[in-house]
C-alpha positions as a printed NumPy array, in Angstrom:
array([[ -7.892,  -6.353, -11.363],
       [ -6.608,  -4.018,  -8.408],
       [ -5.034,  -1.131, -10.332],
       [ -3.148,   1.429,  -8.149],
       [ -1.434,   3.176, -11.318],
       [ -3.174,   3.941, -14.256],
       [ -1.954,   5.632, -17.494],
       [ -5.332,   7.17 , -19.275],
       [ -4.396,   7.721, -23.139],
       [ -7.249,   9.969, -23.477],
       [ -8.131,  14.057, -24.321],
       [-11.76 ,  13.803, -23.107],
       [-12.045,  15.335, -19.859],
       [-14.925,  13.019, -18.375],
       [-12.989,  10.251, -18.849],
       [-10.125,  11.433, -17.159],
       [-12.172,  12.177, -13.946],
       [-14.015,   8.696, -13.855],
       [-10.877,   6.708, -14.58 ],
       [ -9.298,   9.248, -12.127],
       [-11.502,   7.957,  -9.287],
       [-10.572,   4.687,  -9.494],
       [ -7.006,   4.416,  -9.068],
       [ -4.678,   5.846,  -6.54 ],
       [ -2.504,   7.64 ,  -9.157],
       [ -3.462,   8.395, -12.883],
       [ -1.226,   9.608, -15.382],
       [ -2.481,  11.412, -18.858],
       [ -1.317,  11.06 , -21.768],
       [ -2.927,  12.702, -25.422],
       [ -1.436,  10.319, -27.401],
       [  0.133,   6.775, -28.342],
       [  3.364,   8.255, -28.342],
       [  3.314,  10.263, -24.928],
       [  1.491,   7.319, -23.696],
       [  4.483,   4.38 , -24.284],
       [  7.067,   7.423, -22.868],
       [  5.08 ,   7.702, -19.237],
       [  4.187,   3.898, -19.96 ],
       [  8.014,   3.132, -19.925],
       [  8.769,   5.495, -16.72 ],
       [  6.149,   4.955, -14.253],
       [  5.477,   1.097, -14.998],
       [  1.916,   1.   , -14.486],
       [ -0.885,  -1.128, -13.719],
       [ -3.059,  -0.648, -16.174],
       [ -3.45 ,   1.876, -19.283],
       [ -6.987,   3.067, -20.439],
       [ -7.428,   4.021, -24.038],
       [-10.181,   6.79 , -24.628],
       [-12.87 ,   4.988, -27.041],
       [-11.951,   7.516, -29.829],
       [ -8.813,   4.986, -30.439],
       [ -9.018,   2.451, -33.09 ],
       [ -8.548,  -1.719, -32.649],
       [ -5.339,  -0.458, -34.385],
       [ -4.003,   1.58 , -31.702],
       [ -4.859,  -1.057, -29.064],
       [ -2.655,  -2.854, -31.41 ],
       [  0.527,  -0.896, -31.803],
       [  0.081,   0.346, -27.9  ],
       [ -0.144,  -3.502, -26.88 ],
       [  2.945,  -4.425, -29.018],
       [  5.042,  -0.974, -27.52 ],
       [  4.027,  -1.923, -24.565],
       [  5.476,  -5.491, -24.855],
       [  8.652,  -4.025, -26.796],
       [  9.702,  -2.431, -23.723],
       [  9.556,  -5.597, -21.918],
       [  6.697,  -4.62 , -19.657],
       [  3.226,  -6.953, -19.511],
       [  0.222,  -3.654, -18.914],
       [ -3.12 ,  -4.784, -19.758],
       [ -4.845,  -2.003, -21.821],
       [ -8.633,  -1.542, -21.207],
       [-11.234,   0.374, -23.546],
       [-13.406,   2.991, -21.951],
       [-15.535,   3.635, -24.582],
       [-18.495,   5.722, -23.576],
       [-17.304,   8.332, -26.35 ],
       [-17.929,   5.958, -29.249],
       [-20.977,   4.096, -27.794],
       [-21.329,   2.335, -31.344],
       [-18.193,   0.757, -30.433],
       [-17.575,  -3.11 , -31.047],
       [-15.88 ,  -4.574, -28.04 ],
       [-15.043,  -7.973, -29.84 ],
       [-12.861,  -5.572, -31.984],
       [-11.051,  -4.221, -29.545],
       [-10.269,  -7.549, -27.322],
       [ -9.142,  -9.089, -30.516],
       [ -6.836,  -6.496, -31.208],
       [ -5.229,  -7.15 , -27.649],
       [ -7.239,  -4.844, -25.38 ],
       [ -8.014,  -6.633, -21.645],
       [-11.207,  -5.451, -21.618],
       [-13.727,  -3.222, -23.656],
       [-16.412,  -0.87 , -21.614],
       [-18.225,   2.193, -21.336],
       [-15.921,   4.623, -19.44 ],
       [-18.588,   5.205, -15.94 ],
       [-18.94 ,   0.813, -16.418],
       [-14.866,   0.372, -16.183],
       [-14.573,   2.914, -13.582],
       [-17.204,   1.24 , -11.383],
       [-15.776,  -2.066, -12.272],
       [-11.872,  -0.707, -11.013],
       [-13.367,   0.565,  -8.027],
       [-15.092,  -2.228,  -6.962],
       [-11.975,  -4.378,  -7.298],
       [ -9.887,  -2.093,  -4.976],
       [-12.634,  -2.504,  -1.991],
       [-10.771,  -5.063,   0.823],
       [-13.178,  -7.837,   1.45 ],
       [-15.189,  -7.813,   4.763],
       [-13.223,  -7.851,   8.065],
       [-13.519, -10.969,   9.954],
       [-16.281, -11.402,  12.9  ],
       [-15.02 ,  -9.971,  15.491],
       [-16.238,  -7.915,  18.707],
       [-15.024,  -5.211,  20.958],
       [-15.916,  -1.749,  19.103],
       [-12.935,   0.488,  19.526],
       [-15.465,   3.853,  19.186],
       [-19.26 ,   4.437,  19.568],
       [-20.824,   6.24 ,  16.174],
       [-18.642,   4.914,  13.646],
       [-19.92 ,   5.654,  10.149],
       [-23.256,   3.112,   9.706],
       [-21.6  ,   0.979,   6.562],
       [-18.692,   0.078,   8.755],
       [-19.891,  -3.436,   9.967],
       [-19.747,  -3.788,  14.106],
       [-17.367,  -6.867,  13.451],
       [-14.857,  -4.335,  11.507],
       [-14.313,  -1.457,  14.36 ],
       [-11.501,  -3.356,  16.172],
       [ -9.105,  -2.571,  13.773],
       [-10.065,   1.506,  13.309],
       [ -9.986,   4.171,  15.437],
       [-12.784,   5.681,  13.464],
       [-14.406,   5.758,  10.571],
       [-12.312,   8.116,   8.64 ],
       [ -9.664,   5.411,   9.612],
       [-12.219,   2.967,   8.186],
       [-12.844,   4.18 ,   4.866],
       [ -9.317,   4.423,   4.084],
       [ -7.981,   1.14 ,   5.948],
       [ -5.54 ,   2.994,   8.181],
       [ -5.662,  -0.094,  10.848],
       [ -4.317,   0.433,  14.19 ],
       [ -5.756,   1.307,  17.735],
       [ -2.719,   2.217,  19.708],
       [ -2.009,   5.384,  21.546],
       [  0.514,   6.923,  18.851],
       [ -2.897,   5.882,  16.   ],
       [ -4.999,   7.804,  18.172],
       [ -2.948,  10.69 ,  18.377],
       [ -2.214,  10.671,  14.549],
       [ -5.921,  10.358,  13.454],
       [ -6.892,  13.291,  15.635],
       [ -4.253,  15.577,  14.405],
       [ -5.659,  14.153,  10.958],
       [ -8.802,  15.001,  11.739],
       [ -7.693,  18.491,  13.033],
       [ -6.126,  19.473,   9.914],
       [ -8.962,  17.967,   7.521],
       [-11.325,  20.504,   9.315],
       [ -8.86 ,  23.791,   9.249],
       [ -7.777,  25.406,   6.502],
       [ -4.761,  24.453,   6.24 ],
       [ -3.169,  24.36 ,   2.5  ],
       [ -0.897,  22.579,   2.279],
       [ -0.275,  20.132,   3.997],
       [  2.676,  17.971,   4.362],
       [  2.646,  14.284,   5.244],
       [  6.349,  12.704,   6.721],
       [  6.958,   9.479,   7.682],
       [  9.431,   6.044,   7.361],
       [  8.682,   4.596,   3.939],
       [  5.837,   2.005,   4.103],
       [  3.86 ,   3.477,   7.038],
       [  0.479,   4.457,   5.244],
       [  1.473,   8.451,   3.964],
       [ -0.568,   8.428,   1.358],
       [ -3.565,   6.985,   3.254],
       [ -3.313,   9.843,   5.849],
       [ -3.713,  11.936,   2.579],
       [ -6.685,  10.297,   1.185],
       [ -8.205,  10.133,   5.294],
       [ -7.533,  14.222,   4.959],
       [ -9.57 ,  14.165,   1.418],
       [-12.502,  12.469,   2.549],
       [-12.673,  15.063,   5.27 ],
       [-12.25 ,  17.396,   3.59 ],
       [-13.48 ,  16.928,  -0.503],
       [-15.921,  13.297,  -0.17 ],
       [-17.002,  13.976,  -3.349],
       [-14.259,  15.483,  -5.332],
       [-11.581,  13.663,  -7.168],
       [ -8.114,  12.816,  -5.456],
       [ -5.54 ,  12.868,  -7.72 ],
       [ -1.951,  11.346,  -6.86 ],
       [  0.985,  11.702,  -8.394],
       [  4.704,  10.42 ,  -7.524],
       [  7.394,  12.5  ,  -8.048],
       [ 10.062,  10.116,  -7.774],
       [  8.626,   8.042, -10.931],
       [  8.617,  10.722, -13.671],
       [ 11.291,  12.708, -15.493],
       [ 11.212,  16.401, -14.793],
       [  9.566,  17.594, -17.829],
       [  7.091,  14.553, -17.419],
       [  5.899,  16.021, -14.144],
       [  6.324,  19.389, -15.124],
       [  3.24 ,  18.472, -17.659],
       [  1.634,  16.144, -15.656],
       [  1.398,  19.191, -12.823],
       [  0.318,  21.788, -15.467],
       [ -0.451,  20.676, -18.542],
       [  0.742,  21.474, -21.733],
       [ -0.515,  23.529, -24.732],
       [ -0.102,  22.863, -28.623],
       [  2.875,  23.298, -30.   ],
       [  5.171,  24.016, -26.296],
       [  7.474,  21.392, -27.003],
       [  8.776,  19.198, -29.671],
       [  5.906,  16.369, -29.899],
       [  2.971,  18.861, -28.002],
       [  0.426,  18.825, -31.074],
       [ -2.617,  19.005, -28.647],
       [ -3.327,  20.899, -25.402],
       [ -3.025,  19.037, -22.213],
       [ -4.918,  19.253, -18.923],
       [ -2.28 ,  18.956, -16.023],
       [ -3.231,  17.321, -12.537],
       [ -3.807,  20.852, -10.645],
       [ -6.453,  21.642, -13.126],
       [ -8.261,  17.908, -13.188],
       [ -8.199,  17.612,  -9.694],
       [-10.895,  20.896,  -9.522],
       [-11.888,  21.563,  -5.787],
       [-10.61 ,  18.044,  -4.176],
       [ -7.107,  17.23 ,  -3.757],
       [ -3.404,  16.918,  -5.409],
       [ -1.432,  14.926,  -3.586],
       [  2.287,  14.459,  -4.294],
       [  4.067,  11.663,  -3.123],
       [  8.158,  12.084,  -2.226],
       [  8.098,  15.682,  -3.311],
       [ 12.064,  15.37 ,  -1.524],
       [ 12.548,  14.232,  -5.268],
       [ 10.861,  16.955,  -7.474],
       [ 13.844,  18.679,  -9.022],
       [ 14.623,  22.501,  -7.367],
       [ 13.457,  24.469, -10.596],
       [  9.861,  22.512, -10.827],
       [  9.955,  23.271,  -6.695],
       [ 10.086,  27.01 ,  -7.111],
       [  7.257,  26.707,  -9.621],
       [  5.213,  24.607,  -7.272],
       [  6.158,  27.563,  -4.354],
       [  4.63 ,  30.484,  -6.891],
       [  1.487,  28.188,  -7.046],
       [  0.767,  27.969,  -3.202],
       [  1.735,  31.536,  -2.918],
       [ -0.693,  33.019,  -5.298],
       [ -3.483,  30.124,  -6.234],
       [ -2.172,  30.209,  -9.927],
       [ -0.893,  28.843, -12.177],
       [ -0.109,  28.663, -16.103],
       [  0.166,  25.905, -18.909],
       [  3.775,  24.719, -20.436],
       [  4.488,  27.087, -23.171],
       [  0.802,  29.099, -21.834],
       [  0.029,  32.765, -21.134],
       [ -3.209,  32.113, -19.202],
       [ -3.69 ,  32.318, -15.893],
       [ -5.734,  29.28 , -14.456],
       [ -6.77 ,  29.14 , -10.919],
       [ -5.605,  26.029,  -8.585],
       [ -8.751,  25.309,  -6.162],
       [ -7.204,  22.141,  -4.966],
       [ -6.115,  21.499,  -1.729],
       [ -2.434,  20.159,  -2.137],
       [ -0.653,  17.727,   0.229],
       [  2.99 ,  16.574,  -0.029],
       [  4.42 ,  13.646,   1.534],
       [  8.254,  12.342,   2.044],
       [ 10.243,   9.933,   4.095],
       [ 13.236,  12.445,   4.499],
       [ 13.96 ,  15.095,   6.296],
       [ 13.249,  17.696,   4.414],
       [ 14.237,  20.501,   6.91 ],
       [ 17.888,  18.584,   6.76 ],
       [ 17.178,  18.468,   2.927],
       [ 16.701,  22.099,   2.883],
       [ 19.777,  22.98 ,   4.756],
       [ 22.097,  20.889,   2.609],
       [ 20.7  ,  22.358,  -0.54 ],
       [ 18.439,  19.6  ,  -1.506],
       [ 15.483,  20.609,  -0.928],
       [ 14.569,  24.617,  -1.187],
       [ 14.074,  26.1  ,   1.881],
       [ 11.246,  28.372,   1.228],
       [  8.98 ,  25.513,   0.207],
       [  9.911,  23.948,   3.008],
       [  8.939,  26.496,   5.167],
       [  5.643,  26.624,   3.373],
       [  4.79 ,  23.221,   3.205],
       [  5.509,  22.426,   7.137],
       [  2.494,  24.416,   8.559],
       [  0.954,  21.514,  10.51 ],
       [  3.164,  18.138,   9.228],
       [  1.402,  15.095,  10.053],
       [  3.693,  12.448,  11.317],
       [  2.835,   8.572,  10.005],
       [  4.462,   6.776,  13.447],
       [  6.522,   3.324,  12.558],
       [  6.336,   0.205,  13.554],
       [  9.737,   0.949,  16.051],
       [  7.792,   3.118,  18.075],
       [  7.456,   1.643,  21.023],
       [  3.784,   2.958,  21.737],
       [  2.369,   1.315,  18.637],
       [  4.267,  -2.6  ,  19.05 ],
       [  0.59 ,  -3.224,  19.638],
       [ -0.283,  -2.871,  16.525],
       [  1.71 ,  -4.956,  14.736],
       [ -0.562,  -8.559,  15.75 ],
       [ -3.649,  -6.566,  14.81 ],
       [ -2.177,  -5.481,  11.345],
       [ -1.066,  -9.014,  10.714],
       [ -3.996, -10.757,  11.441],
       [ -5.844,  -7.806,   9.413],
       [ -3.434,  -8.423,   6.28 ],
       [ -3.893, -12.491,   7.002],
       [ -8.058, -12.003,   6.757],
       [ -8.213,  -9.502,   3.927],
       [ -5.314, -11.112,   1.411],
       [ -5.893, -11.54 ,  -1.98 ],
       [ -2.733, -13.231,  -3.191],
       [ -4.14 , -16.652,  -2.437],
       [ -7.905, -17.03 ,  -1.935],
       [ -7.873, -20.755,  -1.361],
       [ -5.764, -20.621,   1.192],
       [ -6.573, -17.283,   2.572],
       [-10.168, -18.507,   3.383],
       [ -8.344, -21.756,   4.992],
       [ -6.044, -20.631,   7.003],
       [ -7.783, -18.813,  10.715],
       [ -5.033, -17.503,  12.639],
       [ -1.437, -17.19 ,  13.517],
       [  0.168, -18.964,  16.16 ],
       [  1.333, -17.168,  19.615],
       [  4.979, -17.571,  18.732],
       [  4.668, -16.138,  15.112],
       [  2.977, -13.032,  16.237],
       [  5.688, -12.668,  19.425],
       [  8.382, -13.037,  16.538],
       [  6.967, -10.04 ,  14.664],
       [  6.383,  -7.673,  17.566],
       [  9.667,  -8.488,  18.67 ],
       [ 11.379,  -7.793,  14.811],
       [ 12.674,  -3.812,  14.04 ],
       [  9.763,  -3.334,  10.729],
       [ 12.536,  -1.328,   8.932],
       [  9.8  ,  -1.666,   5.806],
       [  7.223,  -0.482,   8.471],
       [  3.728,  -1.518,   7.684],
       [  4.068,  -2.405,   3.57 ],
       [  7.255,  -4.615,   4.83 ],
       [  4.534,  -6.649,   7.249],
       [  2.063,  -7.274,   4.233],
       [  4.425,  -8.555,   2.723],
       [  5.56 , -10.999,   4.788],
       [  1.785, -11.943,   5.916],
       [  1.049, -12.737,   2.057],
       [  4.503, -14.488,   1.88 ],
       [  3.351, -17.018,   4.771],
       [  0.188, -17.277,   3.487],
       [  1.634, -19.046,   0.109],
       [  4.134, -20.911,   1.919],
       [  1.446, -22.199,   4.801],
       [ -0.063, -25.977,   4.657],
       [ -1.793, -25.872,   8.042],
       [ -4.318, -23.623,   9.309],
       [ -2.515, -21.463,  11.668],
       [  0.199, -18.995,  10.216],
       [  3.356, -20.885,  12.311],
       [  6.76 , -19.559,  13.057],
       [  8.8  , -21.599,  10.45 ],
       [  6.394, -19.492,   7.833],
       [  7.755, -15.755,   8.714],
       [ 11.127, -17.059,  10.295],
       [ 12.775, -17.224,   6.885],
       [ 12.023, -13.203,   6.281],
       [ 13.153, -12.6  ,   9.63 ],
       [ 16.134, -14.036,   9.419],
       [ 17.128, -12.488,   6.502],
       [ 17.076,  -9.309,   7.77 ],
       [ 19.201, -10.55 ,  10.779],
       [ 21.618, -11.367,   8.496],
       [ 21.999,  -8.611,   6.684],
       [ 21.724,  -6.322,   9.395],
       [ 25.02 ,  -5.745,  11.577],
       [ 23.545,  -4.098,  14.396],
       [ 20.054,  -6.362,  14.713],
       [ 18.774,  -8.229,  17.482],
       [ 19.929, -11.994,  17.922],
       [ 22.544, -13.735,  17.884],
       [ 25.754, -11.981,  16.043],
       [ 26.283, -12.726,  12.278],
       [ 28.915, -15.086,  12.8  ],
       [ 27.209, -17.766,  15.072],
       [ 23.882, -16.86 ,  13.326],
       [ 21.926, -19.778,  11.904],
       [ 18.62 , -21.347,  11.301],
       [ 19.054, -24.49 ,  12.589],
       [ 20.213, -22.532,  16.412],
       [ 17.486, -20.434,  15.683],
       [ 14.969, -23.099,  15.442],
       [ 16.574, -25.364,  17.867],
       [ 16.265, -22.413,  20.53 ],
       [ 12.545, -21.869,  19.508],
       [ 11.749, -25.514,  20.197],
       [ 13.184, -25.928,  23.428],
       [ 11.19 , -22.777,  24.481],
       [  7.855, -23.727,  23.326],
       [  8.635, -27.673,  25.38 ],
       [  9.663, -25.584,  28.262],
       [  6.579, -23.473,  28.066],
       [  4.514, -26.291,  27.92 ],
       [  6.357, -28.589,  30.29 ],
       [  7.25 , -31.078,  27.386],
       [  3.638, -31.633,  25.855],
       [  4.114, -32.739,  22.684],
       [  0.589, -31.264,  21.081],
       [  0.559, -28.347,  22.712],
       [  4.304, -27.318,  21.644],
       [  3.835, -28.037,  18.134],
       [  0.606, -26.137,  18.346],
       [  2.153, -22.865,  20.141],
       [  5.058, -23.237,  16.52 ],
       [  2.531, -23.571,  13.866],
       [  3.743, -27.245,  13.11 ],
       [  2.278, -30.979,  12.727],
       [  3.31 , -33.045,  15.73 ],
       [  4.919, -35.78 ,  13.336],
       [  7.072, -32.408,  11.811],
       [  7.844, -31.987,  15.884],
       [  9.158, -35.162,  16.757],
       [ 11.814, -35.115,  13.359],
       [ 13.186, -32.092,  14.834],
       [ 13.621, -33.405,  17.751],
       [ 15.605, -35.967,  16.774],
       [ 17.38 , -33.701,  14.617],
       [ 18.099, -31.599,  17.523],
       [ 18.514, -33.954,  20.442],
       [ 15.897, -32.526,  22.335],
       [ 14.384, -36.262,  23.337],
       [ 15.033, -35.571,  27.207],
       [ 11.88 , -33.428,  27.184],
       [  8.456, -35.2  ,  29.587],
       [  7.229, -37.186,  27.145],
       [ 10.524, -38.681,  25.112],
       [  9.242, -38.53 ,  21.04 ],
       [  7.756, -41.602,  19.356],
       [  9.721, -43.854,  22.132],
       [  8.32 , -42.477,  24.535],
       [  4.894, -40.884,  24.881],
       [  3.577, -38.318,  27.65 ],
       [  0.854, -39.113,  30.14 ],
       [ -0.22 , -35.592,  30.335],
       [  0.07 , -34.637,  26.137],
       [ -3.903, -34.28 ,  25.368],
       [ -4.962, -33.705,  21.597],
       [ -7.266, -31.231,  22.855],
       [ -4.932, -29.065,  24.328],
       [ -3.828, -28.302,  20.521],
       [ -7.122, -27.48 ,  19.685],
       [ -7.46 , -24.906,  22.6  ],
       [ -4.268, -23.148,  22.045],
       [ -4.526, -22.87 ,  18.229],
       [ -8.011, -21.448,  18.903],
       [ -6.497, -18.493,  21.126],
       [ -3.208, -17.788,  19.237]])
């Protein structure tokens, strides 16, 4: 199980920071009922229930859970009742049963990408020694490694150097902008491993939580603050020690909690909900968003003191528009294609993606950015029977967005269609092949049976070589073999 969310139901500290290290974002919670509130808002991926629970609770948090209409495996971590009987717990409904440091482990292995393909041509000397030789085409370095942040063009370069420029300043904070989907929080956890390898990273996003939900998740709570408060709380600023806090669309923190979060960076302090005590914030703090926030700021959105403070150094995440990093986008795809989960039969079968697939992508506007292309990658990958990712496998997502999009490249909405589309695709690939049958249906990803039907369909017979009636002198199988072997 890949869990990129987790809600911990748990007051013990240690378990906190080992569950903490093995998700992206974790949420606390000190009780059931806290628990099945955050549960309900954030939607997350998995909830951990500290060992001192009971089968019980598993059972009424299970049952909440599925009241609300959500489907959260809950997992065990025991390690504070070592005693503890794991067939208990699974029989009450719990996923799994473990010692807390076991589960953690177990979480973090699952999140690791499988081994890059074999591959040559190292994009840096000295990359970090458990970064295999095969893996450096797609990195610009290893802190670009550890975190996946594929990509060699010139914009990448740029970006992981200013990255890298920050992580070794001391700069605090630091804000993160960017498109939606173009690896924000990845820049963040690049800037972390710089910065704090060994300290937790704790993320948190602001756009998924009520106000007084983030307000405690920040700072933590003590008894009795609030209606429901019957124990003290450790917030986020306070677990994440001396590593890093990183907030995710902070364009959507409301303006009260922002002037809070302004006093914090201003003086290193901060106190409890409902708390008199000082407590020191050692945690380097890093904000990302996908808007403006210096137009937020001036249309009263977004206060313009924080923004001030946050934008010391802002890194920018480039798109997949930007013209110096189109480059990218075959590299990311056949990255995404080789490291897939979704399907593991078929990942491990299919080898490539044909020339006119990855052509179609570069030449599409990414409004979705880099998330958008995983998802079409894994989309293909399902829909796929051959062993080359082939046009008629991304064309579907592609046209879509030409649809919907007024403005897009292609034909205009009113004389769009799939069948011109396709038609138009064909007689380009015949033309760029001079009518060879193999070759053609090699260059679109499709049998050469699947070929001559739409050639029929479409009328495009008059090509060298004529269809079934009519067959080329100069159509070798092997040509197939030699252009699905460097698409």
């Amino acid at each position: 199980m890949v869990a990129k969310r987790i809600v911990a139901v748990s007051t013990d500290p240690d378990t906190q920071r080992c569950i903490g290290r093995a998700c992206n974002e974790l949420l606390v919670a000190d009780d059931l009922s806290e628990g099945l509130d955050i549960i309900g808002t954030a939607c997350p991926d998995l909830v951990v229930l500290g060992g001192k629970h009971t089968p019980t609770d598993v059972r009424a948090l299970v049952e909440g859970i599925a009241q609300r209409g959500l489907n959260i495996p809950v997992a065990v971590a025991h390690h504070e009742n070592p005693n503890a009987a794991s067939d208990t717990y699974i029989a009450a409904g719990a996923w799994n049963c473990l010692p807390g440091a076991v589960l953690a482990e177990y979480l973090q292995s699952a999140r690791k990408d499988p081994p890059a393909p074999m591959l040559s041509q190292p994009i840096l000397d000295g990359i970090s020694p458990h970064i295999h030789d095969s893996d450096k085409q797609y990195y610009v370095d290893a802190c670009a490694a550890v975190v996946n942040m594929v990509g060699v063009s010139e914009s990448m370069i740029d970006t992981v150097r200013l990255i890298t420029l920050v992580a070794e300043s001391r700069c605090d904070p630091i804000l993160i902008v960017g498109e939606t989907g173009t690896g924000k929080e990845l820049a963040a956890r690049a800037v972390h491993h710089l910065r704090h390898p060994a300290a937790p990273f704790v993320a948190i996003n602001c756009a998924a939580l009520t106000a007084s939900l983030l307000e405690s998740e920040l700072f933590g709570h003590v008894k009795g603050s609030f209606t429901g408060a019957d124990r003290d709380k450790t917030g986020l600023l306070e677990l994440a020690g001396d590593g890093s806090v990183f907030l995710d669309e902070i364009s959507e923190m409301p303006l009260d909690l922002q002037a809070k979060l302004l006093r914090v960076l201003q003086e290193r302090v901060f106190r409890k909900v409902g708390g008199v005590e000082g407590i020191a914030c050692r945690a380097t703090i890093m904000a990302s968003s996908n808007r403006n926030l210096l137009q937020e700021s001036l249309e009263n959105r977004f206060r313009r003191d924080l923004y001030y403070r946050l934008s010391v150094c802002p890194i920018t995440m480039p798109s997949l528009s930007d013209p110096t990093r189109r480059r990218d986008i075959g590299l990311l795809a056949e990255y995404f294609l080789r490291t897939s989960t979704i399907h593991p039969g078929k990942s491990s079968r299919i080898k490539c993606l044909t020339r006119l697939a990855v052509e179609a992508l570069e030449r599409h506007s990414w409004p979705g950015n880099v998330r958008e292309l995983r998802n079409v990658i894994e989309r293909a990958i399902l829909h796929e029977t051959t062993d080359k990712i082939g046009l008629s496998s991304i064309e579907g997502h592609l046209a879509e967005y030409a649809a919907l999009s007024a403005d897009g490249p292609g034909l205009p909405i009113r004389d769009f269609s799939l069948a011109k589309a396709e038609r138009e695709l064909i007689g380009r690939a015949l033309q760029q092949t001079e009518g060879q049958k193999s070759r053609a249906a090699a260059l679109l990803g499709i049998s050469r049976a699947t070929l001559y039907d739409k050639l029929r369909l479409y009328g495009l017979g008059q090509y060298k070589g004529g269809g079934p009636a009519g067959q080329s002198n100069a159509d070798p199988l092997d040509a197939a073999e030699r252009i699905g072997a460097s698409a």
